[in-house]
Backbone as a chain_set.jsonl record, in Angstrom:
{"seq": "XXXXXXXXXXXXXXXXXXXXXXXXXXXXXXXXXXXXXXXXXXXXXXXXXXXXXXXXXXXXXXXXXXXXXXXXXXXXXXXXXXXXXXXXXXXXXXXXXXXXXXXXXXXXXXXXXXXXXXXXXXXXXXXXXXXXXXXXXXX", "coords": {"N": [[20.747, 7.743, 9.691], [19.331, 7.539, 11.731], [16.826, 8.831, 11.122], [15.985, 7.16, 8.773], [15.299, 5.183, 10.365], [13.223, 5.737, 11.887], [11.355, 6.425, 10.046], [10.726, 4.061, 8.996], [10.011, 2.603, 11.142], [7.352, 4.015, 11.489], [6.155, 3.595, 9.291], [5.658, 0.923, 9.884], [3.861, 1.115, 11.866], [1.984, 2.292, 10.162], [1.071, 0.172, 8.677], [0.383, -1.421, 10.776], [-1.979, 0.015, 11.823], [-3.387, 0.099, 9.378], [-3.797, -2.549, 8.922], [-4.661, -3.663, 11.018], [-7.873, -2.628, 10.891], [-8.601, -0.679, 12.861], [-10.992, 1.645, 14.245], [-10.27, 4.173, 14.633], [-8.717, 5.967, 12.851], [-6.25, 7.802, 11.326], [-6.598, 11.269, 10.208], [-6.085, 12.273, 6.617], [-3.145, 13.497, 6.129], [-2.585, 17.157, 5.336], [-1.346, 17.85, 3.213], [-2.17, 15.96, 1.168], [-4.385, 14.514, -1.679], [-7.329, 13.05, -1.22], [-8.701, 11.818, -3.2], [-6.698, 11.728, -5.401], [-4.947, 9.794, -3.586], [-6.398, 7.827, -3.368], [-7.009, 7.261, -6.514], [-4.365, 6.6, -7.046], [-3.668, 4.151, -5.686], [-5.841, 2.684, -6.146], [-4.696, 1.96, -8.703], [-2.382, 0.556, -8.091], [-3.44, -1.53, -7.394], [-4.897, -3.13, -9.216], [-2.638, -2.745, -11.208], [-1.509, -5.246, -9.799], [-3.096, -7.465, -9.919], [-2.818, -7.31, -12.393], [-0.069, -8.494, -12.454], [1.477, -6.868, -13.131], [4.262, -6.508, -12.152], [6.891, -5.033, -12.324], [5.915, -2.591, -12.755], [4.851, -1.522, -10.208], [6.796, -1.752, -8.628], [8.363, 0.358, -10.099], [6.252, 2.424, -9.087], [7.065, 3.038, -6.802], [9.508, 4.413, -4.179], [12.98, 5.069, -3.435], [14.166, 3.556, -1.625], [12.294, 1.635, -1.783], [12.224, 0.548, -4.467], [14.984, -0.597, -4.296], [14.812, -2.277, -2.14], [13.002, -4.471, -3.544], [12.008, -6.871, -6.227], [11.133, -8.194, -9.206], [10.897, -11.029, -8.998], [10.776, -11.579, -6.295], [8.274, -10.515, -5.683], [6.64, -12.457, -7.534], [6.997, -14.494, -6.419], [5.706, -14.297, -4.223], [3.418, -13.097, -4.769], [1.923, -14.543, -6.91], [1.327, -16.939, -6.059], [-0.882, -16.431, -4.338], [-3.011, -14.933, -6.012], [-3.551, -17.311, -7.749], [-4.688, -18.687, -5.88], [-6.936, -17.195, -5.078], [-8.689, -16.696, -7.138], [-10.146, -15.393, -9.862], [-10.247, -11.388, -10.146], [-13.008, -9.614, -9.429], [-14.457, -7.224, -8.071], [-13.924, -4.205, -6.802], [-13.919, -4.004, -2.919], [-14.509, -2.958, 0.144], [-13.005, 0.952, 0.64], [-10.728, 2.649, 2.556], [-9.169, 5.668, 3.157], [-6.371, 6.539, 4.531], [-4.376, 8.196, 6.859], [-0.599, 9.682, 8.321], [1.7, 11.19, 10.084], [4.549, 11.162, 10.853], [6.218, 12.375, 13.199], [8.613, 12.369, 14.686], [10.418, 13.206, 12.098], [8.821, 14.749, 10.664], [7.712, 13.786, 8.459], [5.183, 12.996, 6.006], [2.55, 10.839, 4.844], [0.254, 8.859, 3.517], [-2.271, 6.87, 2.363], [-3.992, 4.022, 1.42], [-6.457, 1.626, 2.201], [-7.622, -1.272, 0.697], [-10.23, -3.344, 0.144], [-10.052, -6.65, -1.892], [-12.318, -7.994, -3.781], [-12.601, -11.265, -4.437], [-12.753, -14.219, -7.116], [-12.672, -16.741, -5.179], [-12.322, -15.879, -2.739], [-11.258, -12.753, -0.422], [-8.907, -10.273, -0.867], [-6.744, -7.988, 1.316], [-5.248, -5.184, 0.487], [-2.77, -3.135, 1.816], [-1.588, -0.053, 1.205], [0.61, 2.7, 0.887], [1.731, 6.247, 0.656], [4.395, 8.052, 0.306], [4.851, 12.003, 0.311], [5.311, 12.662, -2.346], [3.908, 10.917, -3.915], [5.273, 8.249, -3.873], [5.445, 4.75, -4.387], [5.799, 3.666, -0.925], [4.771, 1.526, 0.865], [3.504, -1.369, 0.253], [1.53, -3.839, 1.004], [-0.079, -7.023, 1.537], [-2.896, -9.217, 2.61]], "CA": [[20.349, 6.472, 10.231], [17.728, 7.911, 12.429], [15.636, 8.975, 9.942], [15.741, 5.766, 8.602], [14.748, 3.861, 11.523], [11.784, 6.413, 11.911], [10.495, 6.109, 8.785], [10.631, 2.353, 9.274], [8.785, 2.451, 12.254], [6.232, 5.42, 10.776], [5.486, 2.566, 8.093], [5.429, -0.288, 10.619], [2.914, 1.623, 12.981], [0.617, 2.688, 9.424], [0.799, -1.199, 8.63], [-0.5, -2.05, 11.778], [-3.593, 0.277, 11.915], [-3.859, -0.505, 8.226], [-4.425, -4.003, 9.02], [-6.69, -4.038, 12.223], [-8.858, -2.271, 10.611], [-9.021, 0.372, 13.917], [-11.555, 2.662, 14.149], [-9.424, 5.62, 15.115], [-7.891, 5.907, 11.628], [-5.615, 8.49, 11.106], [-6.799, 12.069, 9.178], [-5.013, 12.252, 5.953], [-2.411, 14.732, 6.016], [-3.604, 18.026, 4.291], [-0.667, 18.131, 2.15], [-2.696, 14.506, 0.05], [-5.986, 14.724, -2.028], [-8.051, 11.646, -0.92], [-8.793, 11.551, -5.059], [-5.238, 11.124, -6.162], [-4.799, 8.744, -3.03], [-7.465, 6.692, -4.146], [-6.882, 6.719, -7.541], [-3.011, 5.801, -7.126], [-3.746, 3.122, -4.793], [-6.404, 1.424, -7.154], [-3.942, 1.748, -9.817], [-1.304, -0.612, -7.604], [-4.202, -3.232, -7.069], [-4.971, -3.245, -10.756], [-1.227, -3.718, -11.289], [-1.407, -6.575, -9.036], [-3.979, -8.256, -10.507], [-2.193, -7.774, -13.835], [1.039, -9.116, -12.339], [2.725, -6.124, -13.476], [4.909, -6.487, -10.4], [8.071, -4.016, -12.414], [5.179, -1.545, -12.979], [4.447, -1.429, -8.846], [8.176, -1.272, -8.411], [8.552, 1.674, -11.026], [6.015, 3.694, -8.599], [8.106, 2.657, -5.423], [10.35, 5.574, -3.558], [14.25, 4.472, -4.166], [13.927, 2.476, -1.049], [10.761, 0.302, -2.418], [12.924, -0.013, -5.494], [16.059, -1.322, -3.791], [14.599, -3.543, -1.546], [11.961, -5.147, -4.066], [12.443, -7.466, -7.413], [10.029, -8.834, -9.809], [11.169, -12.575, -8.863], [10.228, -11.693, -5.012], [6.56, -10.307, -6.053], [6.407, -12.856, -8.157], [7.125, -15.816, -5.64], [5.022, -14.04, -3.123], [2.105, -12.696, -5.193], [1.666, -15.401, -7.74], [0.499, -17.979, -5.275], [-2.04, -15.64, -3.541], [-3.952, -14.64, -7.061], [-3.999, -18.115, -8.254], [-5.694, -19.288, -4.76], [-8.136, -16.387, -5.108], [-9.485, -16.807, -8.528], [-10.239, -14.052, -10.554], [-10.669, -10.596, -9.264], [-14.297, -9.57, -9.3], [-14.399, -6.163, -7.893], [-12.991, -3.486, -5.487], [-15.06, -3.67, -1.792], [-14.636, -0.766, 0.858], [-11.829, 1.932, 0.841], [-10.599, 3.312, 3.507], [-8.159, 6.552, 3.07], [-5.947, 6.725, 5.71], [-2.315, 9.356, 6.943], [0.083, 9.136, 9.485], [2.946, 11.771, 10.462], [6.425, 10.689, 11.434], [6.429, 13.618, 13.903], [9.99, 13.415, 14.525], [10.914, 13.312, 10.942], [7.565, 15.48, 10.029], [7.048, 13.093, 6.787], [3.798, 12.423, 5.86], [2.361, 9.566, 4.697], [-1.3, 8.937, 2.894], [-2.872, 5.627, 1.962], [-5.475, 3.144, 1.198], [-6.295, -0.074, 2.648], [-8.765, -1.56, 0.279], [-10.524, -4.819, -0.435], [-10.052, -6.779, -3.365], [-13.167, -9.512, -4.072], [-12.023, -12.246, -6.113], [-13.921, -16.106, -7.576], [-12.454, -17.368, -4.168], [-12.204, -14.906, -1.372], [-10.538, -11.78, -0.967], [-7.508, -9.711, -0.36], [-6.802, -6.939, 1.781], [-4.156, -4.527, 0.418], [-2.429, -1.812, 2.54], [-0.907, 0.921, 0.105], [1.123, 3.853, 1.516], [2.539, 6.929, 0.068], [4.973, 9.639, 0.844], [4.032, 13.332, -0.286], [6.068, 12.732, -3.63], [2.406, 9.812, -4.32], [5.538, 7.272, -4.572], [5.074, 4.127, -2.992], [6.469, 3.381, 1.122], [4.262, 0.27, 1.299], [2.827, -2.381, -0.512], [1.02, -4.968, 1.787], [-1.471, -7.476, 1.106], [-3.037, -10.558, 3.013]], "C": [[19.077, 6.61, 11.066], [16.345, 8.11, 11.893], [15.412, 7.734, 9.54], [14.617, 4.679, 9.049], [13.508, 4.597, 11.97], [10.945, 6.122, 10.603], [9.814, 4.326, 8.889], [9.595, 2.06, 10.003], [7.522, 3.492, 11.967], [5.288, 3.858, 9.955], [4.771, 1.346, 8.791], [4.035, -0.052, 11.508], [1.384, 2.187, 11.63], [0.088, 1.243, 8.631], [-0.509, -1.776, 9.437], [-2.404, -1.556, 11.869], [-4.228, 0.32, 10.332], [-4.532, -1.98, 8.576], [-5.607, -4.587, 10.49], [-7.302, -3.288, 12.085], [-9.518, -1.342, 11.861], [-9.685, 1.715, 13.315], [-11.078, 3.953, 14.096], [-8.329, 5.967, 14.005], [-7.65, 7.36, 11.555], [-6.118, 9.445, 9.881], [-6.056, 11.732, 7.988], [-4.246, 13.641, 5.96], [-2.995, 15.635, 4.852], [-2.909, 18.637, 2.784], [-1.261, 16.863, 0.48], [-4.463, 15.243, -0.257], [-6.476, 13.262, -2.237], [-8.201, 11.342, -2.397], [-7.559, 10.62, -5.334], [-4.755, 9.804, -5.397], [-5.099, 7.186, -3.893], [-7.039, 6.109, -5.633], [-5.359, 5.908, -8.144], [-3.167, 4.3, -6.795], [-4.806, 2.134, -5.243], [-5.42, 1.271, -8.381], [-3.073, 0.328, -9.412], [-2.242, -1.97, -7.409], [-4.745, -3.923, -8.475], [-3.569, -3.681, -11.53], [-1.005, -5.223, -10.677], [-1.917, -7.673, -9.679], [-3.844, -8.527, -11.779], [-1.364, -8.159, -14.1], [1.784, -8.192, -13.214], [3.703, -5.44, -11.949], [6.109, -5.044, -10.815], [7.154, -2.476, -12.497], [4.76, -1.072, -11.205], [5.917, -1.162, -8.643], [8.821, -0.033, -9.11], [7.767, 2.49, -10.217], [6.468, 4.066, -7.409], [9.082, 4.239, -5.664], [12.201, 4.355, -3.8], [14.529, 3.641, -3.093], [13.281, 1.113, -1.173], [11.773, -0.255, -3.625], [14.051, -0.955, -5.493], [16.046, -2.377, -3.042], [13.468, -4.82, -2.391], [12.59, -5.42, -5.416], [10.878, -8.315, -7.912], [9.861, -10.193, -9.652], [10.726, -12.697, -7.473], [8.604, -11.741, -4.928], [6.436, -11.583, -6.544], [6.173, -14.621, -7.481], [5.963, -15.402, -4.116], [3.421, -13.599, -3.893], [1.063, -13.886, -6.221], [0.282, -16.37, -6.986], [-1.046, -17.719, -4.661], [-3.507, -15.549, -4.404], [-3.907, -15.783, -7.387], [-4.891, -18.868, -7.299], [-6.878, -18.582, -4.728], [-8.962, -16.737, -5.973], [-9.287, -15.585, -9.122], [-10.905, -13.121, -10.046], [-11.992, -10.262, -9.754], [-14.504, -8.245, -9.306], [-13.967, -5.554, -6.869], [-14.206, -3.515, -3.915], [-14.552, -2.345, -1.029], [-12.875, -0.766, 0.575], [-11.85, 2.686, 1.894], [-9.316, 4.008, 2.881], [-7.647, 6.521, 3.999], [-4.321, 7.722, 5.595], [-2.118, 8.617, 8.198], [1.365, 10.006, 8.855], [4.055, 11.393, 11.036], [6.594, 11.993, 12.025], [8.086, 14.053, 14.188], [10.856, 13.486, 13.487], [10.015, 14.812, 10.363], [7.587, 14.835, 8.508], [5.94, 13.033, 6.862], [3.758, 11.502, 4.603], [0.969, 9.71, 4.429], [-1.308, 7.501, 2.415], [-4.024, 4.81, 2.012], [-5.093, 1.822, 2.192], [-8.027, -0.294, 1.541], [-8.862, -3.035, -0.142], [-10.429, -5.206, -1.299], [-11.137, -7.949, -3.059], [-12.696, -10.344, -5.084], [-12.92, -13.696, -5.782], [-13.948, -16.332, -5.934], [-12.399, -16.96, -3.018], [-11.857, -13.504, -1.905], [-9.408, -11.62, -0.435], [-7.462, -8.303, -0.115], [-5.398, -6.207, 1.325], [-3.915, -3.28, 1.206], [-1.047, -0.958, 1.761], [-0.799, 1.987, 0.843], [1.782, 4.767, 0.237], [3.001, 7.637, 0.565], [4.71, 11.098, 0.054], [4.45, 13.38, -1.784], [4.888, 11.517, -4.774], [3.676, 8.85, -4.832], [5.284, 6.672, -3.442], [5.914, 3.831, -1.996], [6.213, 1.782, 0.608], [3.422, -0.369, 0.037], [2.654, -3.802, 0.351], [-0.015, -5.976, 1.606], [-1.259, -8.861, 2.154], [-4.434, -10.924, 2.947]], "O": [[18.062, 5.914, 11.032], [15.22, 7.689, 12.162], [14.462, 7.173, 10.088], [13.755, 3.921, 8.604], [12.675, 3.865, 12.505], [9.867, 5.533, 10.534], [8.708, 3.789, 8.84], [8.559, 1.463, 9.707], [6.644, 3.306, 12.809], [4.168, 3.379, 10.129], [3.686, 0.862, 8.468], [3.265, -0.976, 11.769], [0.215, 2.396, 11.955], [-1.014, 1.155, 8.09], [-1.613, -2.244, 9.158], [-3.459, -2.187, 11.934], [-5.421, 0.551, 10.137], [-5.715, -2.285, 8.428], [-6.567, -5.308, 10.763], [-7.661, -2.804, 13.159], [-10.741, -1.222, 11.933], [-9.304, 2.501, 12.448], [-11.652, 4.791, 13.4], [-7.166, 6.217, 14.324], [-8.585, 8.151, 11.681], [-6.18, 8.965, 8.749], [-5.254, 10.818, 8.181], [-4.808, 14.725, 5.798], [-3.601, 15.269, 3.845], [-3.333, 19.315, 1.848], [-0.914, 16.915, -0.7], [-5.259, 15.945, 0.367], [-6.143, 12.491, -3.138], [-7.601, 10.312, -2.704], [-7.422, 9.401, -5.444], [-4.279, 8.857, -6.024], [-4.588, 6.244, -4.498], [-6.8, 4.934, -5.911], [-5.169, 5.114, -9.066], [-2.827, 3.396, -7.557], [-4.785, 0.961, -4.869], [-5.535, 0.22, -9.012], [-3.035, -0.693, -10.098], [-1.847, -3.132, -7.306], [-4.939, -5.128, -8.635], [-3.425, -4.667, -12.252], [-0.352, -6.127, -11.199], [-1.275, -8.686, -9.956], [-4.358, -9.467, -12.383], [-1.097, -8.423, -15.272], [2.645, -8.625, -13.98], [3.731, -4.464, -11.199], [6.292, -4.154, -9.984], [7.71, -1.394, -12.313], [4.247, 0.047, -11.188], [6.115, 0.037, -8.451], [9.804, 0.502, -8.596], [8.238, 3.626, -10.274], [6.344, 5.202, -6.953], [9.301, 4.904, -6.677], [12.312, 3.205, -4.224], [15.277, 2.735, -3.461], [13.598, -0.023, -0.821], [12.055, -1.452, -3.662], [14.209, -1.864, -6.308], [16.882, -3.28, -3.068], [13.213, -5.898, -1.855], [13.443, -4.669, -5.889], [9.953, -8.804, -7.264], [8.82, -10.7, -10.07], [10.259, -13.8, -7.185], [7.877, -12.573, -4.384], [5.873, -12.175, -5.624], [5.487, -15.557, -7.893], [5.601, -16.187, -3.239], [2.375, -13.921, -3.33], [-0.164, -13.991, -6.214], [-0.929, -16.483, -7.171], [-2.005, -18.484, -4.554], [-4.631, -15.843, -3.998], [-5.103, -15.703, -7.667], [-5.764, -19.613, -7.742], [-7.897, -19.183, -4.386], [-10.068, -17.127, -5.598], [-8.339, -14.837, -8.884], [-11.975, -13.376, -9.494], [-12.133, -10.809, -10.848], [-14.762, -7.778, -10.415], [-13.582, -6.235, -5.919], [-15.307, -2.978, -4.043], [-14.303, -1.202, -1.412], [-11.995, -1.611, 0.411], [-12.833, 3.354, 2.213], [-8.493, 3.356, 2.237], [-8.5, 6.444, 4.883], [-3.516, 7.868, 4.675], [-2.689, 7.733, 8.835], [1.924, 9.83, 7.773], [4.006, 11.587, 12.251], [7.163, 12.816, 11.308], [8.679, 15.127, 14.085], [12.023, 13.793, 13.727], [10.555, 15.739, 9.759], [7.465, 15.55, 7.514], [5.503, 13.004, 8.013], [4.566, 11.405, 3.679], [0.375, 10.612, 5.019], [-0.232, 7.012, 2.074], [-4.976, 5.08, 2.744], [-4.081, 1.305, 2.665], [-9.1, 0.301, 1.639], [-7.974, -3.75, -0.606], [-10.66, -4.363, -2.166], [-10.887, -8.779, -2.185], [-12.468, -10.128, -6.274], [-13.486, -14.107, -4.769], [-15.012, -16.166, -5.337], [-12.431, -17.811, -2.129], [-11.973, -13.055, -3.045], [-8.841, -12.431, 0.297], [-7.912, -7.462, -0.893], [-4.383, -6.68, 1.836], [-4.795, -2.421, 1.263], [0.147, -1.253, 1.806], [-1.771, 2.404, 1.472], [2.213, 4.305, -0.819], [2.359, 8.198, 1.453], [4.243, 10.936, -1.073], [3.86, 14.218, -2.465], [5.015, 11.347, -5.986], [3.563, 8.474, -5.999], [5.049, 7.069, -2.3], [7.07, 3.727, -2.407], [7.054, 1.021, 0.13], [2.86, 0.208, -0.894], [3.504, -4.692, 0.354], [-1.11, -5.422, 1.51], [-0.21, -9.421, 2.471], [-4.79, -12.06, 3.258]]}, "num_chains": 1, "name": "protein.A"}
């Protein structure tokens, strides 16, 4: 249960400096290769954008899998990409980690822009050392 509730909060705390965009961004742990990061973490925004929501849930950890359904994405993501328009191209990447010290997990991820017709969208993509996904965030 502890573990749990660390991890939770590990995720909640790589959310946060995912999303304010803080300077003081977290090394990536040396067990991740910024590459594979990267290239996972455009894969999930490319899924997105192709509304393959069971294909984002297939790279999910057995937590991501259990708590997530293609009818939830689907009521939550739908709306977002049809207000955007069509995606355009990727803007900045930021790599980012974050240790769960009293678990010692590590954790690697992107936060990257998406440009689309109408605006954009910021996704915050996490992984645990196994490159499945923790997080899947976007606003």
């Amino acid at each position: 249960m502890k573990k749990t509730i660390g991890t939770i909060i590990v995720l909640a705390l790589l959310g946060i400096v995912c999303l304010t965009g803080c300077s003081q961004k977290e090394k990536l742990p040396d067990s991740f290769e910024e590459t594979a990061v990267r290239e996972e973490a455009e894969k999930v925004v490319s899924m997105f954008n192709e509304k393959d929501y069971q294909g984002i849930i297939d790279m999910g950890d057995a937590s991501l899998k259990e708590k997530n359904t293609v009818e939830q994405f689907t009521e939550s993501c739908d709306p977002l990409l049809k207000e955007n328009g069509a995606f355009k191209e990727l803007g900045d990447v930021d790599i980012v980690g974050t240790v769960d010290k009293a678990a010692g997990t590590k954790y690697g991820g992107a936060i990257i822009e998406g440009i689309y017709e109408n605006g954009e969208i910021v996704f915050s993509i996490a992984f645990n050392e196994k490159m499945e996904l923790v997080q899947f965030l976007i606003r």
